[in-house]
N, C-alpha and C positions, 0 to 999 in steps of 0.2 A: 504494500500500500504506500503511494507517495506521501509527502508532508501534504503538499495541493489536496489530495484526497484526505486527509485526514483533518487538517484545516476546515475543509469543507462539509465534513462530514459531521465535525463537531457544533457547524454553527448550523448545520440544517437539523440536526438531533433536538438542539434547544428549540429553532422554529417551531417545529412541529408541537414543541409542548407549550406555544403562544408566548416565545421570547420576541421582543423586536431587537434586529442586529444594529449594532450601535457600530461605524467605524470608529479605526485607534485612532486615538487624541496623537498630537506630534511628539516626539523625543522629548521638544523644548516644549515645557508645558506654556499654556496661556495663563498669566494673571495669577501667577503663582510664585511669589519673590522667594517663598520657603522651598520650593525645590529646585535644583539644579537638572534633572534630568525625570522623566516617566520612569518611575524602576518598578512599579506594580499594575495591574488593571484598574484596580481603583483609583489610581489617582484624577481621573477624568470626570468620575463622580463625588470628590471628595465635600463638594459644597451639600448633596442629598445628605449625608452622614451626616453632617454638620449641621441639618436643620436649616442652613440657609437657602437651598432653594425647594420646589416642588420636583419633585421625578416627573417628568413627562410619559414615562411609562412604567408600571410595576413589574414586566418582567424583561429583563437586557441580559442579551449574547454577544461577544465579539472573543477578536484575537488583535490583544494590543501591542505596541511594540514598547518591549523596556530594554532601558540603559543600566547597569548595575555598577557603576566606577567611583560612586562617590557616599560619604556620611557612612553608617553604618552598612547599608546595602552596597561593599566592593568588593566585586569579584576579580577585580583588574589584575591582581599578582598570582591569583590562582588560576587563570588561565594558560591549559600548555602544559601544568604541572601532571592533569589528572585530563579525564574525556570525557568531564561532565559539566564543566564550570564555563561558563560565557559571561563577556560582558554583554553586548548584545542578544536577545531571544523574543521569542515569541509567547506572552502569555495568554492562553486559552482561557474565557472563563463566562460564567453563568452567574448572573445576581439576581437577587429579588428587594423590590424595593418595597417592605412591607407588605407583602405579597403570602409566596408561600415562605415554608421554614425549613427544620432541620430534616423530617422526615421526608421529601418531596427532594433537599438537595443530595442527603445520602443516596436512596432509591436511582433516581437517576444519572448520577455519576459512576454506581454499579453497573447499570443499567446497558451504559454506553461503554463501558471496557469490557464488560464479561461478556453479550449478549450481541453489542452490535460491532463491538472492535475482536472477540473472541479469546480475549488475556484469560489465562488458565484462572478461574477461581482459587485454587489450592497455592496459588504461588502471591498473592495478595494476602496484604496486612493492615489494618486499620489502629489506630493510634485516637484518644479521647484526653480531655484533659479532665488532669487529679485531682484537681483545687489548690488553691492556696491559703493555708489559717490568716497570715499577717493582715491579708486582702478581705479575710473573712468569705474567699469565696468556697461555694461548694463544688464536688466533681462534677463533669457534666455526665451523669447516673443517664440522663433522658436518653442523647446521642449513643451511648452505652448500649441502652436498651434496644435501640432503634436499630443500628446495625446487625440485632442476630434477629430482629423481627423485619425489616422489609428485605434484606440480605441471606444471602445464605452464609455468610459465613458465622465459624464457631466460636466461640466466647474467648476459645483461647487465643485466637488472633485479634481479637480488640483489646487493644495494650491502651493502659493509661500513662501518663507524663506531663510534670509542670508547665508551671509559668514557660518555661523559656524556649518549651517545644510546644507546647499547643494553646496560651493564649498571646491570644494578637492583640495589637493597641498601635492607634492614628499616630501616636506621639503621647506625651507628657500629661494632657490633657485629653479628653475630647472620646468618643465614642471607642469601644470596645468588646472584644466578647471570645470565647473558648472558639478552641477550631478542632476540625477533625483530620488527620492525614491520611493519605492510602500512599502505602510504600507498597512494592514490589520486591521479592528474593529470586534473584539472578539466578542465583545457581551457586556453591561454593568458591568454582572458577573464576568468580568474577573478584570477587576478594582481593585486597592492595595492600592489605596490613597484616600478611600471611607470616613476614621476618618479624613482626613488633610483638616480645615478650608480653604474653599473657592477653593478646586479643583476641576479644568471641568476637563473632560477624551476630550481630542481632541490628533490631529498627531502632534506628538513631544511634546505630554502633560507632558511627565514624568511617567506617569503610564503602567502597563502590560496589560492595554484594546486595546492600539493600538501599535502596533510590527511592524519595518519595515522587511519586509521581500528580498526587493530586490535593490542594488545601481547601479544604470547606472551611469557609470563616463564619459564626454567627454571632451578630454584631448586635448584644442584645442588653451590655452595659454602657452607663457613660461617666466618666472618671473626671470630677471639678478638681479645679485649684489646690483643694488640702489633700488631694489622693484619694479622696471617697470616692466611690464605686455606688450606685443609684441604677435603677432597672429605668429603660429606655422605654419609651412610649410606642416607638416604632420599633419593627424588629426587623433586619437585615440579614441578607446571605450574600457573600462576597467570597466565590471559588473562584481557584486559578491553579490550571494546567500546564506546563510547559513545553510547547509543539517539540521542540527537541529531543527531551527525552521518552517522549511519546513514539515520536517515528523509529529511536535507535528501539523500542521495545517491541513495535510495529514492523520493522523492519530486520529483526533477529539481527540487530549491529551490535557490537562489544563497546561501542564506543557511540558519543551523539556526533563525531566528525566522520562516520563512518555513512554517516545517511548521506541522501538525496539533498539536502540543507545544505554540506559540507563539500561532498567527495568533488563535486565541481572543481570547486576552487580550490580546492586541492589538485587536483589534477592540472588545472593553467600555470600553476605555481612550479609544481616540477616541471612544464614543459617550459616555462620560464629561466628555471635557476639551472636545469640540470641534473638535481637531485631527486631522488624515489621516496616515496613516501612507503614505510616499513609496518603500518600500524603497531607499534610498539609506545608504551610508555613513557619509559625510562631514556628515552634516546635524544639525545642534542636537535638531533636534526629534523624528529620527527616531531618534536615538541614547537620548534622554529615552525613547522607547518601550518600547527593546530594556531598556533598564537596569531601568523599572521593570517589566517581564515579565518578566525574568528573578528579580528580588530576590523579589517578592511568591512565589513559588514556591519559594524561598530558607527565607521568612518560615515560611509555610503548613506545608510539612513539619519543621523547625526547630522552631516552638512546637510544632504537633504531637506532638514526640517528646520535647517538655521544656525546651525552651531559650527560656525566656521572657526579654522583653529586660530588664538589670538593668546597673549598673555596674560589676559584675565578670565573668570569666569569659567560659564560654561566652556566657551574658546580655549581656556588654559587646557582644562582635561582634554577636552579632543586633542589639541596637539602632543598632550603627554600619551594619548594611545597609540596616534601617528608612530609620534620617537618611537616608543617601544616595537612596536612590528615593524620601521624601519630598520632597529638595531637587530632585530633576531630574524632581518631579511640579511644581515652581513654573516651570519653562522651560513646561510644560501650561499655565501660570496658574492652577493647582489649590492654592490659599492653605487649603483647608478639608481634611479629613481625605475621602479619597477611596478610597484602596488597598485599605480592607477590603474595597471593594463587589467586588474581583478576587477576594476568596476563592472563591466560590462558581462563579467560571468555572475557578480549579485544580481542586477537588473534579471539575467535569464533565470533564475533562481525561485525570485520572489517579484517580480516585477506585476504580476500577473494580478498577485493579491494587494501591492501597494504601487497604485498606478503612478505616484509621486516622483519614484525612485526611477522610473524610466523618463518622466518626462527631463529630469532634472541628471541625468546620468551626463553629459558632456559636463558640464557644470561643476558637478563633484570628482571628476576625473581632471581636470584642468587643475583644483583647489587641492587637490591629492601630491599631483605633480610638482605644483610648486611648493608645497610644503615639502617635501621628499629631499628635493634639491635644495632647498635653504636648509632642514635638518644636516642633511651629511655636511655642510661645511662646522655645524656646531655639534656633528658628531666626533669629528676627527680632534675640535679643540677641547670636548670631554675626555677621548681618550689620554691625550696629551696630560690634563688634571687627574685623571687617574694615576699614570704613570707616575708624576711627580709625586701624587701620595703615597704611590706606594712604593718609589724610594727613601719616603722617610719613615714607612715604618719598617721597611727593610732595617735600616740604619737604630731601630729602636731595639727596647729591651724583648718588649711582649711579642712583635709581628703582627699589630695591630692596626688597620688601617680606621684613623680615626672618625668617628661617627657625623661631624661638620662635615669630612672630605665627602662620605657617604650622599649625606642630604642635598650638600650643594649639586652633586652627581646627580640624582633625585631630581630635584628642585629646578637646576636650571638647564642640565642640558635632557632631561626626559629618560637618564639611565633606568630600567628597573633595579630595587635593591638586589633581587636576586641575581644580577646581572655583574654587579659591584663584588657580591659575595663569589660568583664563579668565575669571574677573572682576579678578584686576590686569593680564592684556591688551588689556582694554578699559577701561583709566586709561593705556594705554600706561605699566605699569611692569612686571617682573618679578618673580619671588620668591626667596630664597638658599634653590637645588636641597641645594645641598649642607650646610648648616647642617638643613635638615627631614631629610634621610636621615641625617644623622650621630645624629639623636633620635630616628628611628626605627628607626636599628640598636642605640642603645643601651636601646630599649624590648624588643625582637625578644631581645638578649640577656640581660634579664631575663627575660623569659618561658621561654627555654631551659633557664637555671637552674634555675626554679618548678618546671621537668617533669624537669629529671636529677635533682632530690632527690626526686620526689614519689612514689616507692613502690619497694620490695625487687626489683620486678622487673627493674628494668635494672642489678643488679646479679646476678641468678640467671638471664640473659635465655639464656648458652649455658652452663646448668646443667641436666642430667639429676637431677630429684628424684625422691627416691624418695614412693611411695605410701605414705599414713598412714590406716591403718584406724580410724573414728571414728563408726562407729555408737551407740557407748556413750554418748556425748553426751544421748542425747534420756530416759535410762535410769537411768543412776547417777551420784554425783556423786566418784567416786574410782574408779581401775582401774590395773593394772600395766603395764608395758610396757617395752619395749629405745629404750634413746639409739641410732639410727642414724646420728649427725651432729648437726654445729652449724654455723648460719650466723653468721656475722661480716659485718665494713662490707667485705671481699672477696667473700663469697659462699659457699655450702657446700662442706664439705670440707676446708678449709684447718687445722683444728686439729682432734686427735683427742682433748683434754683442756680442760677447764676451771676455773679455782681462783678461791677466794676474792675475790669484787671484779669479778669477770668480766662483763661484757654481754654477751650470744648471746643467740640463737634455738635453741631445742633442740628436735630433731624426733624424734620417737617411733613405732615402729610402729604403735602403737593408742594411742588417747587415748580420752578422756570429754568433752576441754576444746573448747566451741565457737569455733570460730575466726569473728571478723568477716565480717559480710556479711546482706545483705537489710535494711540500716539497723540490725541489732540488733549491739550492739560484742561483743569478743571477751570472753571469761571470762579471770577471775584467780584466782589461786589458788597453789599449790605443786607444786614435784615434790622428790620426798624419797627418801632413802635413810637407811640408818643412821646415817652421819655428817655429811650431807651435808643443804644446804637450798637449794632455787632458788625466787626470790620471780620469780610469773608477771605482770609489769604489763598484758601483751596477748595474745591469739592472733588468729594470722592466717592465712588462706588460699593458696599460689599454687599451680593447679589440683588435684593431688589431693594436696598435700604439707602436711599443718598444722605450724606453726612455735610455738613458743612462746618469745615473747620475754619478759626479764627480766634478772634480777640475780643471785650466786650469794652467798648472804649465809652460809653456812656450808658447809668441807670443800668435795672437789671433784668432778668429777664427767667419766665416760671412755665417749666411744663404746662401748656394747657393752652397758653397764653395764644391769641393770634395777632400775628406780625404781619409784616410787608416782604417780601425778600426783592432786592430791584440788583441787576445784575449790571456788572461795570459794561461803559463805553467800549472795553478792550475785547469785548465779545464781536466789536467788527473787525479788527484788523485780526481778528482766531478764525474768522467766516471766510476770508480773502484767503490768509494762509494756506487753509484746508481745501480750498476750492481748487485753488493754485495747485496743492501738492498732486493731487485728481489728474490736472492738466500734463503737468510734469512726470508721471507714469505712464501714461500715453503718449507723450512725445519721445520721453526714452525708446520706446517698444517701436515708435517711426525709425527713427537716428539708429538704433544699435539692432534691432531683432526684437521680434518673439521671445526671448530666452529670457529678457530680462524682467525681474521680480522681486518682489516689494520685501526687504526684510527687516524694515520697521521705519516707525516714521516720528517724527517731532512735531506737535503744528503748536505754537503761543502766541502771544501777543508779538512780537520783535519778528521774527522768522520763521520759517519752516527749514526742516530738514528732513532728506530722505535718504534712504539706505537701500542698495539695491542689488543682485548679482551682476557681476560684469568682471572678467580674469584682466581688465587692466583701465591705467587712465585713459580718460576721455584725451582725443586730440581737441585743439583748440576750435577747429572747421567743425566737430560734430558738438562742441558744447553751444558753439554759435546756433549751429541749426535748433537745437534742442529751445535753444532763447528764443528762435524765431518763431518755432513752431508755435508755442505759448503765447507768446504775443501776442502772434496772429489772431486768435483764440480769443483773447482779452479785446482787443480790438474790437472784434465782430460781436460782444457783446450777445453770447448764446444764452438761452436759458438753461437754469439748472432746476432740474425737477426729480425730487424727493416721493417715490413712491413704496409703499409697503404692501411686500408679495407672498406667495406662497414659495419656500426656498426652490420646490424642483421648479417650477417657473423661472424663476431668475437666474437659474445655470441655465436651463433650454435658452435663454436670449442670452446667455456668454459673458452675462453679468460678471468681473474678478472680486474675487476670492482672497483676502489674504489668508494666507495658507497657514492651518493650524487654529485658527482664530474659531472661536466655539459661537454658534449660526443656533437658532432656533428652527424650528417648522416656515417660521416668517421671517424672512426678512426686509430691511428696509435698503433699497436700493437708489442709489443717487446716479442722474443721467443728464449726461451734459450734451444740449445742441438737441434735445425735445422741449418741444413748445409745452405740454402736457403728458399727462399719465398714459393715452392712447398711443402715445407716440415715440415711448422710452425706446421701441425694435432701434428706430430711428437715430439713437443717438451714438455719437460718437465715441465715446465715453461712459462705460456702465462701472460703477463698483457698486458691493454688498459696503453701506455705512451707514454707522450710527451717529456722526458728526454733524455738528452746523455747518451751512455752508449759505454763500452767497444768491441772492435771487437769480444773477446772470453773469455771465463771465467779465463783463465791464466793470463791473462793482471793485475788480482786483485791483485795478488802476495802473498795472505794468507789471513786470516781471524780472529779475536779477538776479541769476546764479553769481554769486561772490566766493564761493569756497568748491572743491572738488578732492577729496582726497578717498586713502583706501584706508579705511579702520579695520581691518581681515584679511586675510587670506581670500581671495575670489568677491570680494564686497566691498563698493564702492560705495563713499554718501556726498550729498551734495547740499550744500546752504545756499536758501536764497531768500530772497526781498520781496514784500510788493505794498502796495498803499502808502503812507506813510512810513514803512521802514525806507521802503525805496526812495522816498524825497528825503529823506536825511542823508539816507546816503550818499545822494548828487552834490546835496549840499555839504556835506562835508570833505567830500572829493574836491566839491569849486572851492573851498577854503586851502585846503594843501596845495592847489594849482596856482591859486591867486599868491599866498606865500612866497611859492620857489619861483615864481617869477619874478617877486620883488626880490629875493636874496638870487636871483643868477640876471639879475637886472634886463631881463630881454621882456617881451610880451609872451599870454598864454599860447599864441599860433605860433610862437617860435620856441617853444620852451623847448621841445623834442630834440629838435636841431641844435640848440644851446645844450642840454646834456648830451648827445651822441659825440660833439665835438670836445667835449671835455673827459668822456671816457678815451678818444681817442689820445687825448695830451696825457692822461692817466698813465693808459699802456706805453706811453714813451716814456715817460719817466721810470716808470717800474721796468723798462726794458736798459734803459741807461745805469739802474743801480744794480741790476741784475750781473751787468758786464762788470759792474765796479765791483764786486763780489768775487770777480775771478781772477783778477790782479793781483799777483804774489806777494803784493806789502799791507793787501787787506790785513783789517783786525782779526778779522774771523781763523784767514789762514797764519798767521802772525802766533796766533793764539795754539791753534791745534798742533803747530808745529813743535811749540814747546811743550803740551802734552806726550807728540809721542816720541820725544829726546828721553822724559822721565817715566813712560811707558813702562809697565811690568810685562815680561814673560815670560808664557808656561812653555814651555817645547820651544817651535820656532812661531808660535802664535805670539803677536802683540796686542796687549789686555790696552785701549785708550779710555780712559774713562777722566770727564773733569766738567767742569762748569766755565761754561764763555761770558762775556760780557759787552752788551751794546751791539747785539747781531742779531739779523734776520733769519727769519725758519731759513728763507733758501740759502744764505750765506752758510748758515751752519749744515746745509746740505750737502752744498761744495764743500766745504772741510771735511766731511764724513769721506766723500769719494776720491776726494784728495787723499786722503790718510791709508785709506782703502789701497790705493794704487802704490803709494812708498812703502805700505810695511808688508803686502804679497799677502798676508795672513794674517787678519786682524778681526778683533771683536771692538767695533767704538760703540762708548756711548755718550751722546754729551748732553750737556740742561742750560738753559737759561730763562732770565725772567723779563718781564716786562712791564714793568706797572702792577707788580703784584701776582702777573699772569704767567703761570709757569709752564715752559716746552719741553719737554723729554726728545732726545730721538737717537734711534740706536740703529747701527747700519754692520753686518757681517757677510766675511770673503763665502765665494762662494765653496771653501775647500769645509770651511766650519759649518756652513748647511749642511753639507752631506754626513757630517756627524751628527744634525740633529739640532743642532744653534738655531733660532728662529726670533726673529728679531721683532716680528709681531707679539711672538707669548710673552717675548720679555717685555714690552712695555708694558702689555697687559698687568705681568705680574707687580711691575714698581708702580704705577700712574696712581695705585689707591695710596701710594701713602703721601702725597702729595693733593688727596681730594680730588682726582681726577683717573679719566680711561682714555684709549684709545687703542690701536691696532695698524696693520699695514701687512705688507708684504715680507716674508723671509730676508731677504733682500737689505730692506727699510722700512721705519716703521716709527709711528710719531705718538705721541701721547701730551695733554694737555694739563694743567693741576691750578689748584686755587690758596698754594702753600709755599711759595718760594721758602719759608723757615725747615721745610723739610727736605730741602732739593739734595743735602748731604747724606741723609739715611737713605735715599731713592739709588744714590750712587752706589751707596755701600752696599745695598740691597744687591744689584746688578753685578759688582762685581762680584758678592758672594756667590752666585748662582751663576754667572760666567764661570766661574772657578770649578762649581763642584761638577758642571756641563763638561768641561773638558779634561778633569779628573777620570769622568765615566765613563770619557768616548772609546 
């Protein structure tokens, strides 16, 4: 049976028992600052748990796609080890949303392994939880019950087990409840811990003989703030399958890389590197397979959904799973950028069931490429930092390569630890385990921090909000309404008054005020009474409840009370920006392709910003046309019409999508260039939006890209103007022009011509001091000269190391390659300053490269102790600093490390 059929068989099984199929939410979740990636099925329903929305339907089927690489849920270093662990997978699963319960998810999840997929009865195990005293909770006796009664299995295969295998919990707080597992017994052959003194293979033994294959979650407690545990009003089922190890059990594979999922990309890989794939464990080369079949899959869907690799973020992780399957692509011997060529066997894979990943496969294969080849040049200068660590702990007492060298290996160039440990196993030294994990719990608990401040919700997470009626938003810009509440840094409810000086969130039954979201920020403005004044800094969303945050700058203000809420001026230059951004993703898609796509956006009062797929900068002719196109658009003065549809209607007219973005049954669709609702086919311009926008494209009042740059790997964003941003910015432009024409004394029509001809007097000058720089009575050569009269050296090498004075970088460039040429074999390094500003720069023969001298690492390595970086060529290599008081330890530094380089050559 294929994965496809199995996949498909799972979500027609639920059909038929009246599930409605839910597609997977993205990798990158929407509207979710607490998590970093999808790692469960539920995470797409996390707001039903939470009381904050209604379920649109009681019983949901799908197959979502989860990431597993970060917080508690990391699979990332166990992948490769064993032939079970992904970061990437597919999770299968069936919920009910106060629907049906434990007896109905037991029953049919038998149902469908034993009857309709055919898994032996007898080799199936089920698992209940024990209870816990501390929690005061009891066993789950029911689910007990329930498995020898709608089941046929026997009592002695329903094993109980705590807290920490069979109940589940959202987090710290918030909904919870006992789960049920069905593992699977392989067979004794499957067994991994056959050498480890005194281990039994049993369920939850630790070993690959017994796999759980299926978790029934019943979500039937909810846990407040002080730890209490309280029975839920609603009760919940939340199972989840893993298509992986379902097919290797479906498909009698020993392994889940052995499946249809896998064997593919396995197979492009050896036809790639050369090397065979052994299905073996324990093996270097076979484990290099598994890791980079799994990552590239990792990769594929991950950019796909947004998460292009970058140095923060989400961005960071992806790039750290890049490095890693690029490093255990060099066990392949694969030195060149190879991985992208695997994109195109995921798409044939799984393409089928995530139409995403095909549309978007050139895209992610470009983003791959260029990541591959910018990693290998800062893979070669980890290995370099390895090396050097591990000739000092060579040189040490223990053999220990210390836990910083580790991290930074980690940390900056994307080593895995276990990569660190198997390359100082083979110098027979070690690494300090425990110095890496004390910085990497202390990184793990910054990160935890970043996510408990990072948004209102996990402080309203077991809060019952009320609904705020806010259609008036798109209509008027003031309307009345009742204070139902204020939120505080507790949560809602907590105070039924507010005075003078006050910060809250004040919730309304009806507002006008648009609350944040779809990249456009929230509206400001005032809510007012008679006596009373509340200055609006934000509004914000959490699911049907708008909040308006602020200040109470006059009189005070009581639940119940009704106010005024009247919304700032700056709500038309946010209507312009947003209308504009609309304009400017459709002239992209003129100028550059089809291909390109929307990966977030900024709309405020000052400008807009857009973010978009594209593998490079715009040239200037295409960023031109893109302004034209807009223009033109503005110009002509189209109408924008706002209509609300039924969703499959609004794809049938090609309405866009931002991709990931969570759509109801309805949505409201904005369409630029129809006169009316009859006539959106019409328009030139359709997106799915929840934003304000302007009546007609005239209203924008002009357009002005001012910014273009790449924030990603394969993702380009672009700033621009329009209304009132865009007249300051002429005017502040005619003010710098009007300026430099009085200080270069010409007129504005000649200003160009009066700079070009002084860059032109520039370059002769700096070509005149250039020559004077090579004149054998210069200071600079005057200087080096006496350096290398008092020159130290080792063999027939001469060490020049010293500080200049009153010379240009290039002056002291010619002296390096002067010096270079009289001593035939030379290491120089020399410094000077400038106003404070200090140069490094070190230049080596090329007889010392071939031992390994590199005149890039060395600046690298001095330039921090002077407060500064920089790099270059073998050859030469320059470095910058903000410490002239340290230019003498930077020297000493250099020569130590010149010295102990050609001690080892």
């Amino acid at each position: 049976m294929s994965a496809k059929q199995i996949r498909s068989g799972f979500i027609d099984f639920f059909k038929d028992k009246s599930h409605e199929f839910i597609p997977s939410s993205p990798i990158v979740p929407i509207d979710d600052e607490t998590l970093l990636f999808a790692n469960a099925g539920m995470n797409q329903f996390k707001d039903i748990f939470l009381g904050l929305v209604s379920p649109e339907y009681g019983r949901v089927v799908n197959s979502q796609k989860c990431l597993r690489v970060s917080g508690k849920h990391n699979d990332l270093e166990e992948v490769g080890k064993d032939t079970y662990h992904h970061t990437f997978f597919e999770m299968l699963g069936n919920w009910s949303f106060d629907d049906y319960f434990k007896a109905e998810a037991i029953e049919w999840a038998w149902e469908l392994l034993t009857k309709v997929w055919g898994i032996d009865p007898d080799s199936l195990w089920a698992t209940v939880f024990a209870g816990h005293k501390a929690d005061g909770l009891p066993g789950d006796d029911e689910a007990a019950r329930l498995w020898t009664k709608v089941t046929s299995i026997p009592a002695e295969r329903v094993l109980a087990f705590g807290k920490k295998d069979n109940f589940w919990e959202m987090g710290d707080i918030g909904p919870c409840g006992p789960c049920s597992e069905i593992h699977i017994d392989l067979g004794p052959d499957m067994c991994d811990k056959k050498s480890v003194p005194g281990h039994k293979c049993g369920v939850n033994g630790g070993c690959s003989r017994f796999i759980e294959l299926w978790n029934l979650v019943f979500i039937q407690y909810n846990r407040t703030e002080g730890g209490k545990l309280a029975e839920l009003g609603a009760k919940y089922v939340d199972t989840g399958a893993g298509l992986e190890r379902i097919a290797a059990v479906l498909q009698k594979k020993n392994s889940n890389y052995d499946t249809d999922l896998f064997m593919p990309i396995i197979e492009r890989i050896a036809d790639l590197t050369g090397h065979k794939y052994t299905y073996e464990r324990n093996n270097n080369i076979d484990n290099a397979f598994r890791v980079i079949s799994d990552h590239i899959r990792s990769l594929t869907f991950a950019i796909t959904d947004g998460a292009t690799p970058s140095n923060e973020g989400r961005g960071y992780v992806i790039r750290r799973i890049l490095r890693r399957a690029s490093r255990f692509g060099r066990e392949l011997g694969m030195h060149d950028p190879f991985m992208y060529k695997l994109v195109p066997v995921v798409v044939d894979c799984l393409g089928d069931a995530f139409g995403e990943i095909s549309e978007r496969a050139d895209f992610v294969s470009t983003v791959v490429e260029s990541e591959e080849a910018s990693f290998g040049r800062t893979l070669d200068r980890g290995i370099e930092i390895f090396n050097t660590a591990a000739k000092r702990a060579q040189k040490s007492k223990d053999k220990v390569i210390n836990g910083e060298d580790a991290f930074q290996l980690y940390d900056t160039y994307g080593f895995p630890f276990d990569l660190t440990e198997l390359m100082a196993e083979e110098r027979s030294l070690k690494v300090d385990t425990a110095k890496f994990n004390e910085l990497m719990e202390a990184q793990r608990q910054r990160a935890r921090a970043a996510q408990k401040s990072a948004s209102l919700i996990s402080v309203l997470a077991d809060t019952k909000l009320p609904t705020t009626e806010d259609l008036h938003k798109y209509h008027v810009d003031d309307c009345d309404g009742k204070i139902v509440g204020f939120v505080d840094e507790k949560g809602f409810g907590n105070v039924g008054n507010v005075e003078i000086g006050g910060e809250v969130g004040i919730v309304l039954d009806r507002t006008c005020f648009y609350a944040e979201a779809g990249g456009q920020v929230g509206d400001c403005g005032i809510i007012e009474s008679d006596k009373a004044r509340f200055i609006v800094a934000n509004t914000v969303r959490i699911a049907d409840c708008v909040i308006h945050r602020g200040k109470v700058a006059e009189g005070a203000f009581t639940k119940g009370q009704t106010v005024k809420a009247v919304v700032s001026k700056d709500r038309d230059s946010i209507k312009k920006n947003h209308t504009a951004t609309h304009l400017l993703q459709w002239a992209l898609q003129q100028v550059l392709g089809d291909s390109v796509r929307q990966q977030g956006s900024l709309v405020c009062t000052d400008y807009l910003r857009f973010d978009f797929t594209y593998p490079k900068a715009l040239t200037p002719n295409e960023k031109k046309k893109v302004e034209q196109l807009v223009c033109e658009k503005v110009t002509a003065a189209l109408p924008v019409t706002c209509v609300v549809m039924p969703r499959a209607e609004a794809e049938k007219l090609g309405a866009m999508a931002l991709f990931g973005e969570k759509y109801g049954s309805e949505v409201r669709v904005v369409a630029i260039g129809a006169a009316n609702e009859e006539l959106v086919r019409e328009a030139f311009s359709r997106e799915f939006c929840g934003g304000t926008h302007c009546d007609n494209t005239g209203q924008i009042g002009g357009f002005k890209i001012i910014k273009e740059e790449s924030i990603s790997a394969g993702v380009r964003r672009i700033t621009a103007l329009t209304g009132s941003g865009l007249t300051k910015y002429f005017e502040d432009r005619g003010e710098i022009v009007e300026k430099l024409s009085v200080m270069l004394n010409t007129s504005a029509e000649a200003l160009i011509e009066r700079v070009d001809r002084l860059i032109k007097e520039n370059k002769k000058l700096a070509k005149k001091l250039k020559s004077g720089a090579r004149q054998p009575g210069s200071d600079a050569m005057v200087e080096a000269k006496k350096l290398l009269e008092k020159c130290e050296k080792i063999g027939q090498t001469s060490v020049i190391i010293g500080r200049l004075s009153h010379v240009s970088v290039e002056q002291a460039r010619e002296a390096i390659d002067m010096l270079k040429k009289k001593a035939k074999s030379a290491a120089v390094v020399l410094a000077f300053d400038d106003d404070g500003k200090v140069t490094l720069l070190a230049g080596f023969t090329d007889d010392l490269i071939k031992k390994g001298l590199k005149a890039g690492v060395l600046v690298k390595e001095i330039a921090p102790i002077v407060d500064g970086g920089g790099g270059g060529r073998p050859q030469m290599a320059q470095a910058g600093g903000k410490k002239p008081e340290k230019i003498k330890d930077a020297l000493d530094k250099a020569r130590e490390l010149i010295q102990e380089k050609l001690a080892n050559a």
